[in-house]
DRENMISE-489294 format. One line per field, with one value per residue: chain; residue in three letters; x, y, z of N, C-alpha, C in turn. Coordinates in pm, whole numbers, plus 32768, in hexadecimal, padded with zeros to 4 digits. Layout:
N
chaine: A;...
residu: ALA;...
neast: X;...
nnorth: Y;...
nup: Z;...
caeast: X;...
canorth: Y;...
caup: Z;...
ceast: X;...
cnorth: Y;...
cup: Z;...
// end
This chain:
223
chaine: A;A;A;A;A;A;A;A;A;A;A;A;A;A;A;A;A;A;A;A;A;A;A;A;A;A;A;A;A;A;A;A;A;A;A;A;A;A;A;A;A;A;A;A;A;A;A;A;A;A;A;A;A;A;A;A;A;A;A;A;A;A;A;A;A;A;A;A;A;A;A;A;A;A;A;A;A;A;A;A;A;A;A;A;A;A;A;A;A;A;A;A;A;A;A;A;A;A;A;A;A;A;A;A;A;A;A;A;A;A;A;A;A;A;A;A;A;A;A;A;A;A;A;A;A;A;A;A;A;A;A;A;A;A;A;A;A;A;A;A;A;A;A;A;A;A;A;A;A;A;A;A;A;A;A;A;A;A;A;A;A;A;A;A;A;A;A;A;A;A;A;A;A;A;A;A;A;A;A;A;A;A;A;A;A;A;A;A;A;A;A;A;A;A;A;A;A;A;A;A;A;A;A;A;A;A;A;A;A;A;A;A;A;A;A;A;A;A;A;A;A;A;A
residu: UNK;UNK;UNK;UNK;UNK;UNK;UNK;UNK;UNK;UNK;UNK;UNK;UNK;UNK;UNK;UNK;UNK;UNK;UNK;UNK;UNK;UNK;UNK;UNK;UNK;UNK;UNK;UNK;UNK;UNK;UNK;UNK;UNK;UNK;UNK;UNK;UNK;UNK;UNK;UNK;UNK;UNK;UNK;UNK;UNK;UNK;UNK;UNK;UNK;UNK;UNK;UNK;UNK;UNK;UNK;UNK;UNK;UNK;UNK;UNK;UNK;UNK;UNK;UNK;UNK;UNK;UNK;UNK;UNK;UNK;UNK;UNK;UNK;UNK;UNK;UNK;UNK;UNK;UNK;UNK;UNK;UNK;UNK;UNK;UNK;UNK;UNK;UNK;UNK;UNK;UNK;UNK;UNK;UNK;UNK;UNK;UNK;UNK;UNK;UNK;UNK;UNK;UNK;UNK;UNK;UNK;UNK;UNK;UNK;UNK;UNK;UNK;UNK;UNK;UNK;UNK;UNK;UNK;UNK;UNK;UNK;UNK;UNK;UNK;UNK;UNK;UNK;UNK;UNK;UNK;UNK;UNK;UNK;UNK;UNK;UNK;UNK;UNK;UNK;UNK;UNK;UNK;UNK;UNK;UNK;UNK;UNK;UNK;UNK;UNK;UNK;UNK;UNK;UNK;UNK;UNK;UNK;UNK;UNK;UNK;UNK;UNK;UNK;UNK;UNK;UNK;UNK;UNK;UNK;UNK;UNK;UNK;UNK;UNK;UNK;UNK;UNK;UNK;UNK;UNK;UNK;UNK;UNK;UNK;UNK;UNK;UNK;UNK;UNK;UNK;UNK;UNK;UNK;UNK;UNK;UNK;UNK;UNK;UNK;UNK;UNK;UNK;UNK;UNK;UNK;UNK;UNK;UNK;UNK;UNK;UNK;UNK;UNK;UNK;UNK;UNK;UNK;UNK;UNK;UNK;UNK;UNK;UNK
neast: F62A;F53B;F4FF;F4ED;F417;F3F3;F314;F18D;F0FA;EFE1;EF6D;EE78;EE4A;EDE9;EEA3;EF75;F072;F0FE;F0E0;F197;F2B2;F279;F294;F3B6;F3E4;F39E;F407;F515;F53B;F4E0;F3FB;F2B8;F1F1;F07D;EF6A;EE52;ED27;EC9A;EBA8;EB05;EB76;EC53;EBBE;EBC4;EC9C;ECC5;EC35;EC6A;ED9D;EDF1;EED1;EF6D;F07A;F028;EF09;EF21;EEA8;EE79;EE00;EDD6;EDA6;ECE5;EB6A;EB3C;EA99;E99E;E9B7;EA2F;E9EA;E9A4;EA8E;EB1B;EA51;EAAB;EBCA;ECF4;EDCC;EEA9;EE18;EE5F;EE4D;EEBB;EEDD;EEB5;EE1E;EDD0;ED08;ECA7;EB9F;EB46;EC36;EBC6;EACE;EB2C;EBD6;EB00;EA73;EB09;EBFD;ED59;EE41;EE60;EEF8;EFAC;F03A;F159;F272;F308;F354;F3DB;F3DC;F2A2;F2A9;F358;F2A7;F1E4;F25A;F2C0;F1F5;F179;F24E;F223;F10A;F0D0;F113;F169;F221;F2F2;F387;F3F4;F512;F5B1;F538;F4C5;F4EC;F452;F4D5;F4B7;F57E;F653;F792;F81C;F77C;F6A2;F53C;F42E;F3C6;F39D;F398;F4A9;F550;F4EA;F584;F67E;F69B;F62F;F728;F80F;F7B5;F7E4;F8D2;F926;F990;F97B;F8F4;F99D;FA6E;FA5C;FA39;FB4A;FBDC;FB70;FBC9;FB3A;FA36;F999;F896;F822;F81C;F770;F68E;F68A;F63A;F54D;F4AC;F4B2;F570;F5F8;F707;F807;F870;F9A5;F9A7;F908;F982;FA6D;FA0D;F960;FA74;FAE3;FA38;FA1B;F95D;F888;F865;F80D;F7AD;F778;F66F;F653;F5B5;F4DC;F528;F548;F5CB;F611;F654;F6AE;F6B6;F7DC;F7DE;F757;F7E3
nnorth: BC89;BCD3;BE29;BE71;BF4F;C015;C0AB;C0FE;C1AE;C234;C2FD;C3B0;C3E0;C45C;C488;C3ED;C413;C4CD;C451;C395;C402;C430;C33A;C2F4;C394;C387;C275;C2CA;C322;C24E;C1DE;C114;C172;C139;C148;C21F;C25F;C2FF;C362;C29B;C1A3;C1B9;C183;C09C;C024;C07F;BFBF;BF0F;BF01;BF71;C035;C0FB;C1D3;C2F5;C37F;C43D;C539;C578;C6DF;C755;C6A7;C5FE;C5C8;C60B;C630;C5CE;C4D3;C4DF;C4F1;C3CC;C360;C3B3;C2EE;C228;C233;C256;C2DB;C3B5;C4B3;C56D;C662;C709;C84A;C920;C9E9;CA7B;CAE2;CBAF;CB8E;CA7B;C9DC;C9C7;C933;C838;C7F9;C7EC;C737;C651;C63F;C66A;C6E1;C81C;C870;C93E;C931;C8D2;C93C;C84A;C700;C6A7;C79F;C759;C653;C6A7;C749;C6A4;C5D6;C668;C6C7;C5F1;C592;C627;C618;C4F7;C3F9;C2F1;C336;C3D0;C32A;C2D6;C2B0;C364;C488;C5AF;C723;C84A;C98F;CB12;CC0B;CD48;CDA5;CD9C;CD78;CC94;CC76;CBEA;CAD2;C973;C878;C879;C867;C756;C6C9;C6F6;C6A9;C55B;C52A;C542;C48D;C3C6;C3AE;C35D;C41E;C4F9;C61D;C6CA;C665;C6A7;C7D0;C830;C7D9;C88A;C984;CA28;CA27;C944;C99D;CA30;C991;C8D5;C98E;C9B1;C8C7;C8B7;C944;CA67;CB03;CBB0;CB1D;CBEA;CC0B;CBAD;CB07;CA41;C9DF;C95C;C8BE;C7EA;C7DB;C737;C65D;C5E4;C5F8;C5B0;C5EE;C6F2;C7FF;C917;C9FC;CAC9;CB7F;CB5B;CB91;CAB7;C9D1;C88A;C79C;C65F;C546;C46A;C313;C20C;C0DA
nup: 6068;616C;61FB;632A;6402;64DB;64FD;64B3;63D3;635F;6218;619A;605F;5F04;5E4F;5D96;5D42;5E10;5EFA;5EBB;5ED5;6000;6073;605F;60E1;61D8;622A;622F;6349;63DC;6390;633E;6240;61D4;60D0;6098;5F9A;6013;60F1;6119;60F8;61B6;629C;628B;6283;636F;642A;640A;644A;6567;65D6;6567;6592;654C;6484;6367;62B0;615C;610F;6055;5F8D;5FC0;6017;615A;61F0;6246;62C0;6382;64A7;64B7;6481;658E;6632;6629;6666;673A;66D6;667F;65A5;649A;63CB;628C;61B8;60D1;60C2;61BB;6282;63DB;6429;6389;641A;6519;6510;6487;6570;662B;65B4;6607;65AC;65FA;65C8;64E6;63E6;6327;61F0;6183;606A;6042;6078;6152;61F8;623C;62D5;6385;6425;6489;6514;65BD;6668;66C2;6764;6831;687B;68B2;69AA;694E;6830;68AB;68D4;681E;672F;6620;6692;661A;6633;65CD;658E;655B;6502;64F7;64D0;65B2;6696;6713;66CF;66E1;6753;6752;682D;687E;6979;69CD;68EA;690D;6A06;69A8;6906;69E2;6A8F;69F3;69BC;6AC2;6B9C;6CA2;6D01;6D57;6D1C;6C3B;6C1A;6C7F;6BB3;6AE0;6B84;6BE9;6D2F;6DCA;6E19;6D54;6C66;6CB3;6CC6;6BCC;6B76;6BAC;6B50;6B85;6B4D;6A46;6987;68E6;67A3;679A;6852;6849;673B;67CE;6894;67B5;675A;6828;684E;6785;66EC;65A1;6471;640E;6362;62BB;6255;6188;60D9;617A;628B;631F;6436;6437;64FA;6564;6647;66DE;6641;66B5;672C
caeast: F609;F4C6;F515;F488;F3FC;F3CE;F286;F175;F0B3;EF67;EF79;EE22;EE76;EDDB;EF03;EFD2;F111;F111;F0CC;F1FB;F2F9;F28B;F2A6;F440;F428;F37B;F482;F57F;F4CE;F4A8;F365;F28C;F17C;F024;EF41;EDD0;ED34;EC1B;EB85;EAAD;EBE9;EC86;EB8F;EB9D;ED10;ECD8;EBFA;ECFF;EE1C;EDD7;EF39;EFB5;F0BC;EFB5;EEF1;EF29;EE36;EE8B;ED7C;EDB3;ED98;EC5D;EB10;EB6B;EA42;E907;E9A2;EA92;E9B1;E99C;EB17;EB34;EA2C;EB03;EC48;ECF1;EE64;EEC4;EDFA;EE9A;EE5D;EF57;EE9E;EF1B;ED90;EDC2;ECD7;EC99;EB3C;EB7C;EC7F;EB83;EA6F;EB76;EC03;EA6C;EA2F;EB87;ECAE;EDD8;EE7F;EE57;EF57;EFC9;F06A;F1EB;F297;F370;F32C;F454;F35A;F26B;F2E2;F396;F25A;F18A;F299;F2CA;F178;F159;F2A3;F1DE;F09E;F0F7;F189;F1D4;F265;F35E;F3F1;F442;F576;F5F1;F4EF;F4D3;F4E5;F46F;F4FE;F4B1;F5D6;F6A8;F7F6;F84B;F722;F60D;F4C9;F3F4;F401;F332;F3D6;F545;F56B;F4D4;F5AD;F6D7;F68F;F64A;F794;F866;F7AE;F80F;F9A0;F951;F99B;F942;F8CB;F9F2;FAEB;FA5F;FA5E;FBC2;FBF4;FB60;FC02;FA80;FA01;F947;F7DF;F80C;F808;F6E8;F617;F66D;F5E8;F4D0;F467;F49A;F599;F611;F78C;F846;F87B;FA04;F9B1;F8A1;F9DC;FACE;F9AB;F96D;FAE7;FB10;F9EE;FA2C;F8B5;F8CF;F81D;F7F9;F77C;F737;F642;F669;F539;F471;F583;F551;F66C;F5F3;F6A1;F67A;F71B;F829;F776;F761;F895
canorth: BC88;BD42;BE74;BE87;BFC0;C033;C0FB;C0D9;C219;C234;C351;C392;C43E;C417;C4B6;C36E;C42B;C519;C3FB;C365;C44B;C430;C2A4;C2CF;C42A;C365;C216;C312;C33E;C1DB;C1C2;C112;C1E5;C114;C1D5;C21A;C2CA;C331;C33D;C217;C159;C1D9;C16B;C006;C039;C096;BF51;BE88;BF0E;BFEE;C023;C15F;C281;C368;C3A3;C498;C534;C5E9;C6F8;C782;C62F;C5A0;C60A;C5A5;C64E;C593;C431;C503;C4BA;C369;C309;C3D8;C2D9;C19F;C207;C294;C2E5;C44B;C4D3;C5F9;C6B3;C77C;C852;C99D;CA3D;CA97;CB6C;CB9D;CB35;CA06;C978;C9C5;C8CD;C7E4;C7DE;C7BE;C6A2;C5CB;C63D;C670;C749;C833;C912;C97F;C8CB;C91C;C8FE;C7E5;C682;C6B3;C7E4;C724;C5FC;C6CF;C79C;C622;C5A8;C6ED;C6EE;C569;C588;C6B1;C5FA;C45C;C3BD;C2B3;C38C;C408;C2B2;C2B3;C32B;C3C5;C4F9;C635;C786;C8D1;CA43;CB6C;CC3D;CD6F;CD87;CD8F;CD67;CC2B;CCE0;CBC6;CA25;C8B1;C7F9;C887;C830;C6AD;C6B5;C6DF;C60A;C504;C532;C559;C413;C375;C3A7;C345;C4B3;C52D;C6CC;C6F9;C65F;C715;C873;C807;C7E0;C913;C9E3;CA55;C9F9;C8FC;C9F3;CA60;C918;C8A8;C9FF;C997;C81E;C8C0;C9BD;CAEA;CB85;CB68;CB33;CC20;CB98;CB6A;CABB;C9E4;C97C;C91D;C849;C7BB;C757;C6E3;C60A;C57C;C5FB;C5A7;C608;C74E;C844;C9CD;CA00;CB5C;CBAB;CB88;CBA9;CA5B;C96B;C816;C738;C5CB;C51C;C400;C299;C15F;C098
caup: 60F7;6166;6255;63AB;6413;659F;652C;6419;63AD;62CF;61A7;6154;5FC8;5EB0;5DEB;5DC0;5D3E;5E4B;5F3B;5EBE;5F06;6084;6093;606A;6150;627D;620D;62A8;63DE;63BC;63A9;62E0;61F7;616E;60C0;6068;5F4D;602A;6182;6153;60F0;620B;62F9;6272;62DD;6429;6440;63E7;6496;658D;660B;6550;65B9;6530;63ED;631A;6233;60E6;610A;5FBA;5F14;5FFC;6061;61D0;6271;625A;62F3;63DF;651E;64C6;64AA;6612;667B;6609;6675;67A2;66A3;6660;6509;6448;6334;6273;6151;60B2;60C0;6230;62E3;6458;6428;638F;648E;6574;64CB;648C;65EE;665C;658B;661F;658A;6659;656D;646D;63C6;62C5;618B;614B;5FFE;601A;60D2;61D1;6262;62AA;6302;6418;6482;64C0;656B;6658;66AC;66F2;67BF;688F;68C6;68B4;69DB;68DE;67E6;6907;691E;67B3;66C4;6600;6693;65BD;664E;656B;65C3;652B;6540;64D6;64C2;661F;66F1;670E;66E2;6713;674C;6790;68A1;685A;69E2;69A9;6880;6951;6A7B;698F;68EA;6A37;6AB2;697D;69DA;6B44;6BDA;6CE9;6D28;6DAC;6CC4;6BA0;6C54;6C8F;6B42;6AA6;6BAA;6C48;6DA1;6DC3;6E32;6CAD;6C30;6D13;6CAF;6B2E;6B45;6C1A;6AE5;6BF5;6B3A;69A1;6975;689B;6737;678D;68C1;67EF;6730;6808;68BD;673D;6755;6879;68A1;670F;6690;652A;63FF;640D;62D3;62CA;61D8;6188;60C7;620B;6304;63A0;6442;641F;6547;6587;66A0;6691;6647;6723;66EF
ceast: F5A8;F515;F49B;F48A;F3CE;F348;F24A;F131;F068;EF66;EECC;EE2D;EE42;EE68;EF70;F06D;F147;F14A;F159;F28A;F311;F2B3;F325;F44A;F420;F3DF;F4EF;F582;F4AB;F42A;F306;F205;F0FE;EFE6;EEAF;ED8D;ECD1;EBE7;EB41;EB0C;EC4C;EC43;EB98;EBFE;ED21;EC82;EC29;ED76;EDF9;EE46;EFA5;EFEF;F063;EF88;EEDD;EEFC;EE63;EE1B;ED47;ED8A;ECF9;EC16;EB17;EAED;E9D7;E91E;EA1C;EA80;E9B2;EA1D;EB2B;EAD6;EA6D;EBB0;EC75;EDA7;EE30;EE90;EE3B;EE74;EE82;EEF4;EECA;EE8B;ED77;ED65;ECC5;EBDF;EB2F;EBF7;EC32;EAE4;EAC5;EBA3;EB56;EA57;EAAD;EC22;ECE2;EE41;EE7F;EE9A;EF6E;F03E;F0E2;F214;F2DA;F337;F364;F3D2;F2F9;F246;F306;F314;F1EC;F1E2;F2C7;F249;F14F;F1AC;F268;F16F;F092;F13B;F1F3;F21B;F2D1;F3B2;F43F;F496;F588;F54C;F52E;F4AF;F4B8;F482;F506;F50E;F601;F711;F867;F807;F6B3;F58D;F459;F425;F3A1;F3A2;F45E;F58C;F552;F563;F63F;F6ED;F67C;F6C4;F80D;F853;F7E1;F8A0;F99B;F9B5;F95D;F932;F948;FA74;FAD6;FA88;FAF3;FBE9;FC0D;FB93;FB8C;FA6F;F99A;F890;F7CC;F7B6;F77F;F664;F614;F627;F556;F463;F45B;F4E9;F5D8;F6A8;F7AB;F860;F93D;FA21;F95B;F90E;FA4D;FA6E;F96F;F9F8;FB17;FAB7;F9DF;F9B6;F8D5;F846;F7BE;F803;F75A;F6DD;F627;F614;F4EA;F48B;F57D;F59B;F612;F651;F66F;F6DF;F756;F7BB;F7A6;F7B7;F851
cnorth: BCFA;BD9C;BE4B;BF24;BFD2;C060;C0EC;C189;C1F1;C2AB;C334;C3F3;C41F;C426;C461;C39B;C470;C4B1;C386;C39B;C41E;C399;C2A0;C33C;C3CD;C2EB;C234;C2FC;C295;C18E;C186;C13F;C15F;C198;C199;C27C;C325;C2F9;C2B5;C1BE;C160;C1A4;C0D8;BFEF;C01D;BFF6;BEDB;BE78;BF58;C04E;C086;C1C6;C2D0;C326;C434;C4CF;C5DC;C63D;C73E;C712;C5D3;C5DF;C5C7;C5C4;C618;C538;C440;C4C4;C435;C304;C333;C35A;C25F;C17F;C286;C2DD;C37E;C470;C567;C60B;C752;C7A4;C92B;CA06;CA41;CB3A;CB56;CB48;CAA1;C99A;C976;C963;C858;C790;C7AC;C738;C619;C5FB;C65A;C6FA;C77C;C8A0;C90C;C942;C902;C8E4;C891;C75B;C688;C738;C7AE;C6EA;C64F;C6F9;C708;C5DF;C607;C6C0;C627;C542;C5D1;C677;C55B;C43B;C33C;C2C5;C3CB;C38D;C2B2;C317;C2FC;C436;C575;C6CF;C7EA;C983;CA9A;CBD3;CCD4;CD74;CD74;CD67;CCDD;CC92;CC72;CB25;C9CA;C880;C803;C828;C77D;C69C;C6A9;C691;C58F;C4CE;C4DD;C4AA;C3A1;C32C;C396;C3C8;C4E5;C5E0;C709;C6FE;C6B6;C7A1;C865;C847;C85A;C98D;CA38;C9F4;C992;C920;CA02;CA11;C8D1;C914;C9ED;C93E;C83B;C92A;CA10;CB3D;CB4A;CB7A;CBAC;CBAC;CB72;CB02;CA3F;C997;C937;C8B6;C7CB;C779;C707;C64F;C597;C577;C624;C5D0;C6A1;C7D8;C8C1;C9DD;CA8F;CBBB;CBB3;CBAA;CB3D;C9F3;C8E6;C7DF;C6AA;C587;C4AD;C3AC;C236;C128;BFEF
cup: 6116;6201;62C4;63DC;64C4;657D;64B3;6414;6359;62AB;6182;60B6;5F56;5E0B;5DF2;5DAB;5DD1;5EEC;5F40;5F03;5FC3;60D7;60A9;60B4;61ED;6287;6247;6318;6407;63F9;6324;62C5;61AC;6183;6075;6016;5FA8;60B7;6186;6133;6168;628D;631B;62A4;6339;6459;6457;6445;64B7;65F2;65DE;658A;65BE;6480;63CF;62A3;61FB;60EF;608C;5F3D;5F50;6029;60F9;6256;62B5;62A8;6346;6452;651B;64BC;6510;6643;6683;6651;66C7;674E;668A;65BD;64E8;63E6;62F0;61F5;614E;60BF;6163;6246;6388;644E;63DF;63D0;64FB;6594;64BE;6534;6652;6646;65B8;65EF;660C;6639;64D4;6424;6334;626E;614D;60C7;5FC2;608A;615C;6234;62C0;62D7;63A7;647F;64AB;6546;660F;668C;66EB;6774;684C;68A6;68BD;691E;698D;6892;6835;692C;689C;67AA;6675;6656;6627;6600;65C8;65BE;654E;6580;6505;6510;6556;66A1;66CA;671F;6729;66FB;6763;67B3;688B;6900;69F9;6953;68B3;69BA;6A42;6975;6965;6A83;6A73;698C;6A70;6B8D;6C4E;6CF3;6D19;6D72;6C5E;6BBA;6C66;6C03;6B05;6AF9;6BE1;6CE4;6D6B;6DC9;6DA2;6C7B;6C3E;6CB1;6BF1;6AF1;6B71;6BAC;6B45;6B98;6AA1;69B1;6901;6832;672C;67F4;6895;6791;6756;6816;682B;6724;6790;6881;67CE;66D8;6614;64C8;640C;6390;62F8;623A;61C7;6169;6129;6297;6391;63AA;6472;6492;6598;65F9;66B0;66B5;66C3;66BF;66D3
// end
């Protein structure tokens, strides 16, 4: 029986193992991954189907610059590219010629998987309808230092379980202004108030990756 997928994604990579890996990461996410070795394969793509989540371009595995402007002129979807040879002047040529996003290439798939999906959740109204969403926080051991859409990430949640403001603040034993100023990104919860709200509201799949100090959280699926 063939799976159905809510979302497709295009991989432009020419590194087919590497490329593999991410086909069963975004499968999670359930999303489905084609893939191109190369921008002009990629364009033929977009020609075809022009109906992608985003694309996502290996920038260590593709020259993605020359025929950048010309997939921005084809297609109105979110382009990224993740590549470990970050400088400020090159995200700044990148972001000129169309991208959307350009950061910086983490060691494991789950990274950045999460950091496409933060940033799609943060500038997609379509991407705000879907789930599972992916939050990333950079943390120590007691404090949130920094976040993408932790406040989305919870109002999706809370909407999820049919909640109102009011019941949750209930819940967690907080006013409801808190609650409001947390979904509103005004003010960052505390990281024991981040997990109660994680238990109450049933946000699942959640990972600390310790080497970089970031908590991976996805929010429950459509039933």
């Amino acid at each position: 029986m063939n799976r159905e997928y809510a979302e497709k994604c295009l991989a432009v990579d020419s590194d087919i193992e590497n490329a593999k890996l991410y086909v069963f990461e975004w499968a999670e996410h359930n999303v489905k991954m084609d893939r191109a070795d190369d921008m002009a394969e990629a364009i033929q793509h977009l020609l075809s189907f022009n109906d992608y989540i985003f694309v996502g371009i290996n920038g260590d595995a593709v020259d993605f610059m020359p025929l950048l402007k010309k997939m921005r002129s084809i297609t109105n979807t979110q382009i990224m590219i993740v590549t470990s040879d970050f400088t400020t002047e090159k995200e700044i040529a990148a972001l000129e010629n169309g991208a959307d996003l350009y950061a910086r290439w983490h060691k494991n798939p789950k990274g950045n998987v999460a950091s496409v999906l933060a940033h799609i959740a943060r500038t997609s109204e379509r991407a705000k309808q879907y789930k599972p969403l992916t939050n990333i926080l950079s943390r120590t051991r007691s404090n949130i230092l920094s976040c993408d859409c932790l406040g989305d990430l919870i109002k999706s949640a809370r909407k999820f379980k049919n909640m109102t403001q009011a019941e949750l603040a209930a819940k967690l034993q907080i006013s409801a202004r808190h609650l409001k100023a947390i979904e509103n990104e005004d003010k960052k919860p505390s990281f024991n108030l981040l997990e109660r709200i994680v238990s109450e509201l049933e946000i699942t799949d959640i990972m600390l990756d310790t080497d970089n100090e970031i908590l991976h959280i996805c929010a429950g699926k459509n039933k």
